[in-house]
Structure formats: structure tokens, C-alpha cells
C-alpha angles and dihedrals in degrees: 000000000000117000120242094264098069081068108103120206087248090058091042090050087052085045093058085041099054090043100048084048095059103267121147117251088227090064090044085054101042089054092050094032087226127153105251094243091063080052093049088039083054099042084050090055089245090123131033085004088173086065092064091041083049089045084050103043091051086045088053097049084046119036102003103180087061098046095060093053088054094052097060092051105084081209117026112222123202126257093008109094119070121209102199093201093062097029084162090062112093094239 
């Protein structure tokens, strides 16, 4: 397995990205070969934290209701937040 430094903040932007848009953390993982808790330190914002201000600030220019409701979660968590203005979309 790789450590969570061979992670590069590309990888760790794709990997915010994956997981916002529904996909297992066991498929993330198995793409990067990186052990779950990196995933979980990089969806926290403990490492790369650049990749989740990054994640945010693309959110923001895109789909900005929901953006502020997922900054304010320190983990997002699928299909739970709902953005009003795309009600059709599965998050």
C-alpha cells in the first residue's frame, strides 16, 4: 500500500470529487491503492487540505447553495445534502 504522501493533491482533488458524486470509498481506494483512513484525512481537510479548499472553491463558482451547506460539514456525506436549485440531481 502506498502512504498518504504518495497522494498527490491532484489525486486528492479526484478523490473529493468521486466521493461528493456517490462513489464507494472502497472503489476510490482501490484506484489510488490507498489505505481508507488517507481518503477519510483528505476528505477532513487533515491532509491536502488545499484539495478540499480547491473542491470548495469549484463547488462555489458551479452550484453555490450547496456549497455553502458543505462547507459547513467537516465530512460530506452522500445523499444527504440537497441543493434546491437542482432538486433532479442525487445529492
Amino acid at each position: 500500500m502506498m502512504s498518504e504522501c504518495d497522494l498527490t493533491p491532484e489525486e486528492a482533488l479526484d478523490c473529493c470529487f468521486r466521493y461528493f458524486n456517490g462513489e464507494k470509498v472502497r472503489s476510490i481506494h482501490s484506484k489510488y491503492d490507498v489505505d481508507p483512513r488517507r481518503l477519510y484525512e483528505v476528505l477532513d481537510g487533515q491532509t491536502h487540505p488545499e484539495a478540499r479548499q480547491e473542491f470548495l472553491r469549484q463547488m462555489k463558482l458551479s452550484k453555490p447553495t450547496l456549497a455553502e451547506s458543505l462547507k459547513r460539514q467537516r465530512r460530506w456525506r452522500r445523499g444527504k445534502a440537497i441543493d434546491p436549485q437542482h432538486p433532479q440531481l442525487p445529492f
